[in-house]
C-alpha positions, 0 to 999 in steps of 0.5 A, a space after each residue: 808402343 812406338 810413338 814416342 818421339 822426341 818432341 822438339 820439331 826439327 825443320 831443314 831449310 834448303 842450302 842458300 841458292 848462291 854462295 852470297 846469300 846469308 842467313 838473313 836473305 832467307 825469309 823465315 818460315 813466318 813469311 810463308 804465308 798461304 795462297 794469296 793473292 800477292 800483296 806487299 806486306 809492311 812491318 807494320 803489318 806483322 806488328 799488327 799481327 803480333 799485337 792483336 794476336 789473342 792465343 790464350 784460353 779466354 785471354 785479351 790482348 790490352 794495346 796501346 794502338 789496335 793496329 799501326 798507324 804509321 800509314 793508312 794503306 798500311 793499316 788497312 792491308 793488316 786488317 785486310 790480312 788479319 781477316 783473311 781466312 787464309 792468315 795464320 796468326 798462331 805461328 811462331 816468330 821468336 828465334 833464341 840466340 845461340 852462343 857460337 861455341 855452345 853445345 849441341 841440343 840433342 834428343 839425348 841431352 834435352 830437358 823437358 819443360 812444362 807440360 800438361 797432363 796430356 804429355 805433349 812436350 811443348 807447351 808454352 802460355 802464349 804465342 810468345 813462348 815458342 821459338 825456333 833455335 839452332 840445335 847446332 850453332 854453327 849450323 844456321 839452316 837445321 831450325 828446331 821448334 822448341 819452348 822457352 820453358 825447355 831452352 831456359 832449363 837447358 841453358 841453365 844447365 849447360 852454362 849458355 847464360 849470356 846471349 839470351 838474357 832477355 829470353 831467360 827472363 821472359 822464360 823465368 816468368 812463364 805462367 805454369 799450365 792450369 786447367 781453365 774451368 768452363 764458365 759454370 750455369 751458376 749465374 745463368 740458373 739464378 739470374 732465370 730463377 729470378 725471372 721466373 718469380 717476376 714471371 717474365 719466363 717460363 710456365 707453371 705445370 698444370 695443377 693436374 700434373 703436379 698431382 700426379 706424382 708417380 714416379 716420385 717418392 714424397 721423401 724425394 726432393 723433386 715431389 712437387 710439394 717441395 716446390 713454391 710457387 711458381 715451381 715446378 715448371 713446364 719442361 722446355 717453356 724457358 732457356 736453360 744453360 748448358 752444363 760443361 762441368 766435368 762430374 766425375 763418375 761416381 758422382 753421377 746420378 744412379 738413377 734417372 726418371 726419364 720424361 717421354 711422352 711422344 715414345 722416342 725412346 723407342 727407336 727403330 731402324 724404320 722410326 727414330 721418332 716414336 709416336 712423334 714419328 718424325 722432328 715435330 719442332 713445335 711439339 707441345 709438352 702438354 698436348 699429350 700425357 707423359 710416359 715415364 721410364 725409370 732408368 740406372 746408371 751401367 758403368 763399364 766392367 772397368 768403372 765398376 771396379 773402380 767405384 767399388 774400390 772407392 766405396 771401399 777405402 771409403 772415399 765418398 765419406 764427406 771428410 769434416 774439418 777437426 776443431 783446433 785446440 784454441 779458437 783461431 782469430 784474426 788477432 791485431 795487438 791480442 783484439 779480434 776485428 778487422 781493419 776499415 779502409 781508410 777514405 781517400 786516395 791519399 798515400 804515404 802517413 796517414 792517421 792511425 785508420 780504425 780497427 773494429 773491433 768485435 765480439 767472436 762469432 757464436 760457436 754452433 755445435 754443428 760446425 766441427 767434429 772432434 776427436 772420436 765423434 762420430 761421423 755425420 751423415 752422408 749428404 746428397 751432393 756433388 761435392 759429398 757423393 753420388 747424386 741419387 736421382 735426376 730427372 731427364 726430359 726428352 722432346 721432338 722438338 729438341 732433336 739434334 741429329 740423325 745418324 745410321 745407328 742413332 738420334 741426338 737429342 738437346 734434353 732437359 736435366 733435372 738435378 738436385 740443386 746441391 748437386 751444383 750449388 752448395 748449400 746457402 751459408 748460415 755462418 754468422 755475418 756482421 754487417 760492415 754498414 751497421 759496424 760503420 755506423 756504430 763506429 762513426 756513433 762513438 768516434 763522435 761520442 769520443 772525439 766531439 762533433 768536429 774532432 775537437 776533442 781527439 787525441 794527440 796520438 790520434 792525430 799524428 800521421 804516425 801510420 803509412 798507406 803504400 800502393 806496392 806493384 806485383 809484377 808476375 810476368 813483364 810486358 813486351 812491346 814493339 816498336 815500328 820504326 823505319 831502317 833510316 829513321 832508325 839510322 838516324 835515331 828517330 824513334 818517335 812518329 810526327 805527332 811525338 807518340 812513340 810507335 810502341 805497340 804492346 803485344 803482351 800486356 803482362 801480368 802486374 797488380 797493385 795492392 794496398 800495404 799498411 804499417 803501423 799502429 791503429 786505433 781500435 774502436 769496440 762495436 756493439 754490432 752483434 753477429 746475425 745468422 744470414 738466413 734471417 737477418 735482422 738489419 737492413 742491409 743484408 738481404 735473406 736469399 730469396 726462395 729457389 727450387 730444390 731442383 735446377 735444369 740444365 741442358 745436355 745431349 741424349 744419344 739413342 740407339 736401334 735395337 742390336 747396335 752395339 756402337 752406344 755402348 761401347 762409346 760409352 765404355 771408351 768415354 769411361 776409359 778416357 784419361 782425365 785430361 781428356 775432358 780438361 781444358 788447359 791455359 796456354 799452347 801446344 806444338 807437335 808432329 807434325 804440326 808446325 804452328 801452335 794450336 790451344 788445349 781446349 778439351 778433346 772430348 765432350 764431358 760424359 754425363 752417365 750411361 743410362 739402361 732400363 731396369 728390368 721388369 720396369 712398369 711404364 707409369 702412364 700419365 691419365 688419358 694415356 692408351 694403356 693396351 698399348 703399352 702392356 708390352 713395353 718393347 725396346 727401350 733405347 739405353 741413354 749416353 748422356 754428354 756435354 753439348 759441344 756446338 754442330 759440325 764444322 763447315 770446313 769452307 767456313 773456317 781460318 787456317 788457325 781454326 783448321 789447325 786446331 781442329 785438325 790437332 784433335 785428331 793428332 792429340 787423340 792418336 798421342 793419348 793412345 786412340 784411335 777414332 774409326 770415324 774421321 768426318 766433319 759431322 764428328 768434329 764439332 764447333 761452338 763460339 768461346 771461350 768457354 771460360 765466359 757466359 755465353 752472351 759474352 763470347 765472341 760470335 763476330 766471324 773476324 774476331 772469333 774463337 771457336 772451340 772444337 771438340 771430337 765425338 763419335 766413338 763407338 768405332 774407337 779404340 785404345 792401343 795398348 800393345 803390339 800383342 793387345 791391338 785385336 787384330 787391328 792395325 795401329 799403325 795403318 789405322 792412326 796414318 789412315 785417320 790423320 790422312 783423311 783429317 788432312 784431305 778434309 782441312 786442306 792441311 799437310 800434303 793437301 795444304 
């Protein structure tokens, strides 16, 4: 396999164009902006660009001043220039100063620094991370594109310490790369739940329908006996969330009773919409009877074995925790309890602060297995094995798109609500009100209504509250300040305010340190079991649906196209970080500007078949002549909803980027993708990390995040042997050609 290659990005700069010209007459690459109407850019203007420069996974960018204000025009033209679509804010400014007798950087003395599981060598966790620096030192036009994590690692074991103190030690504090976990539709589902019972949203199914109960079992858990009022629901009569959890596969529903009432499951060349014939957007889920099709999950060949290699080492087993010998506690001077916050702000001695103390928690058999018990019971769950059923309903007024071979569909999923919540906590709870309340009873009991009859001990200042600060990474600032002012020692504007502006806030916190003797005071509170309090003050959770919805995509197929299934044989062949994202950047060939590790692919959600010889279960008033033959069948590829196809016009030079860079990340995993278009490149508002009314959807301020599809063209490369014929090479330039032509990047920037 030959596309390996030395990550670190090497860019000749052209000879000066006079004897007289220096290093510094040569404008960085920084100031090659795009085609623009010419303008005159102050520093003001490039501070402006550093510090509103937001170029992590869902990070902000805390700032002194929003933008310059050293002169109006001049802030006004950084806005002008950062709103442009034509303006690259991702790039890399920062240069790391070579000692001049220092040694040659080279592919074969490199070090590698951090890294993602993607394997792309350059990483860095902000735009401040990346630098250009000189391979040879002496030699002022050969620039290389490197991280600070690489030339720290480097520097260290080359003995080159002293002309880049500053950067060694921003490097030093570099965060390391962490997978960003999607915002979950945990808060969504609670906060609808909620609105359901005060029936603000969403509609009760029909008495007639919850009777009717084929297709469920009465031990399932979506039986409708099994639900309070107002459960079960009415498919699509309220908002669900969209699911962006990875699920690994063999946690995947084995089965799906799929809910189709309009026949779109039965897709043709010539109609794609079943009964509903065409997209009928205001399609009623009541108006016609529902038409069930149980379905099984069909892993490929390769997950297959896979999954039975689990079963086998007995994976899937819920591991339980083993009881100690002795019971663990929070021990304080041999007493169990904890310590209560002192009142105030006040620091420095204090009086000794009370430590409640309190009887253990009540030991419920249930809780541990010991040595030689046997094991419990597999539960249903995401967290204990592979979920049994889910439901999916599909309608004609969810339709999504149309493709040569297939149909997308936003669907509703039913799944088990262990499957994404864990069970609610019965573990024992003291209530901290009632323990105050009970703590300030015997403080008076024992010290007077005014303290009168406290003790000595009690009184003296003999503890200490300290306020310690955590400083993880330093902050950087700036400072704008004119050449003659700066000649002058002038570093402050006319107002007396410094013209700092800070381009990363850091990373520090503080947190309350305590030394010193307490005073314990025994509570009489007793433990309560959450689920059935017995004060006041803790509320039992309120009754919720054994089942939960969410939103995802289905893709249908026509009879004899062999493209949805072997998408989702590639979707099962996908490396792992594949669907992960990542925090921080990358830069690769031939990429010079960094672009975020987002996800490349949408999760994949399971590849759903007919069961054989399978009885479609009609709802009553249902043609039955009609469905004694029960025809083609559409299989189902179920995945995440990642957004709609990009509008190229539409997007920034950063966004073309980074949309652009799937297509480089996708050939550097060893695929490629057959079907380089923008209806294959999708785009939805970020970051992901935060419920979707909080993301940013303003066109001057916004992070998209874009994710490629379409893969039943795709394949892996393996060898030079094993590529069937195919042309690696030519297929993977041929891609990155036609993905350039499309964004106006390379060649055709």
């Amino acid at each position: 396999m030959s596309m390996a290659v030395d990550q670190d990005i090497s860019l000749e700069s052209p000879a000066p164009i006079d004897a007289k010209s220096t290093e510094e007459d040569t404008p960085p690459p920084m100031f090659n902006f795009p085609k623009e109407p010419p303008r005159t850019f102050t520093a003001a203007d490039l501070i402006a660009i550093l510090a509103l420069y937001n170029g992590g996974f869902g990070n902000t960018t805390d700032k002194k001043h929003s933008l310059p204000t050293q002169e109006e025009a001049s802030s006004d033209d950084a806005l002008a220039f950062l709103s442009g679509r034509s303006t690259r804010k991702r790039m890399i400014f920062r240069s790391w100063p070579r000692s001049p007798t220092g040694k040659p950087i080279t592919p074969e003395n490199t070090i590698k620094g951090k890294q993602t599981p993607n394997g792309i060598q350059l990483w860095g966790a902000t735009i401040f991370d990346f630098y250009r620096v000189r391979r040879l030192p002496d030699v002022p036009n050969l620039s290389t594109i490197t991280t600070g994590s690489k030339l720290m690692r480097w520097m260290k074991a080359n003995n080159e310490l002293e002309y880049a103190r500053d950067e060694i030690e921003w490097a030093e504090h570099e965060e390391d790369p962490k997978v960003i976990e999607p915002h979950g539709p945990h808060a969504f589902v609670e906060a609808q739940e909620a609105k359901i019972r005060a029936g603000e949203t969403g509609k009760s199914m029909p008495l007639m329908e919850q009777t009717n109960d084929k297709g469920k079992s009465r031990s399932s858990v979506f039986d409708p006996s099994n639900y309070s009022s107002p459960w079960p629901l009415i498919p699509f009569s309220y908002e669900t969330e969209c699911l962006q959890t990875l699920i690994p596969l063999h946690h995947l529903p084995k089965k799906i009773t799929v809910h189709d009432p309009w026949n779109l499951l039965a897709v043709t060349s010539r109609n794609r919409y079943g009964r509903a014939m065409t997209t009928d957007k205001q399609a009623d889920w009541t108006s016609t009877p529902d038409r069930i099709h149980i379905y099984k999950l069909q892993p490929s060949p390769a997950a297959r074995s896979h999954l039975l290699e689990r079963r086998l080492k007995g994976m899937d087993v819920p591991k339980m925790p083993v009881a100690p010998v002795d019971d663990v506690k929070e021990e304080t001077g041999g007493l169990l309890g904890y310590l209560i916050k002192p009142t105030g702000d006040v620091l420095g001695p204090i009086q000794p602060p009370i430590f409640a103390v309190h009887d253990p928690p009540p030991r419920r058999l249930v809780d541990v297995i010991r040595p030689g018990d046997p094991e419990p019971t597999k539960a249903e769950g995401l967290g204990n094995g592979p979920i049994e059923e889910a439901h999916l309903y599909i309608s004609p007024a969810h339709s999504i798109g149309e493709g040569n071979h297939s149909v997308v569909y936003q669907a509703e999923w039913e799944l088990p609500r262990s499957a994404l919540f864990p069970p609610p906590s019965n573990d024992p709870v003291m209530c901290e009100k009632c323990v105050e309340a009970d703590v300030k009873r015997v403080l008076i009991e024992a010290d007077g209504e005014n303290g009168e009859k406290m003790e000595a001990r009690w009184r003296e200042k003999s503890a200490k509250l300290s306020k310690v600060l955590e400083v993880g990474r330093p902050a950087r600032s700036f400072s704008i300040i004119e050449q003659e002012d700066f000649e002058n020692g002038i570093t402050k504007a006319e107002d007396g305010d410094p013209r700092v502006f800070v381009a990363d806030p850091g990373k520090m916190e503080y947190r309350l340190e305590f030394e010193g003797p307490v005073r314990p005071i025994r509570t009489a509170v007793a433990w309560q079991d959450p689920l059935h309090p017995t004060c006041e003050h803790i509320t039992p959770p309120p009754p919720v649906p054994p089942t939960v919805k969410v939103r995802v995509v289905a893709k249908l197929s026509i009879q004899g196209d062999g493209h949805l299934e072997q998408e989702a044989t590639n979707y099962q062949d996908f490396d792992r970080h594949m669907f992960e994202h990542w925090s921080g950047l990358n830069v690769m060939p031939p990429m010079h500007d960094p672009f975020p590790v987002g996800a490349l692919v949408p999760q994949f959600y399971g590849y759903y078949v007919p069961e054989e010889e399978e009885d479609v279960e009609m709802g009553e008033g249902d043609d039955t002549a009609s469905t004694k033959e029960r025809g083609y069948l559409s299989p189902i590829l179920l995945m995440e909803d990642c957004g709609r196809p990009v509008q190229v016009s539409d997007l920034s030079i950063d966004e073309k980027n980074e949309a652009g860079s799937l297509i480089y990340r996708f050939h550097h995993a060893g695929w490629t993708h057959g079907s380089v278009y923008a209806r294959n490149i999708l785009a939805q508002h970020g970051p992901l990390n935060v419920p979707p009314m909080e993301r940013v959807y303003e066109k001057k301020k916004r992070g998209l995040s874009f994710r490629l599809i379409d893969f039943g063209r795709s394949y892996k490369y393996v060898d030079e042997e094993k590529v069937s014929g195919r042309h690696w090479d030519s297929d993977r330039m041929s891609e990155e050609m036609t993905m350039e032509k499309l964004f106006g990047l390379g060649l055709y920037s």
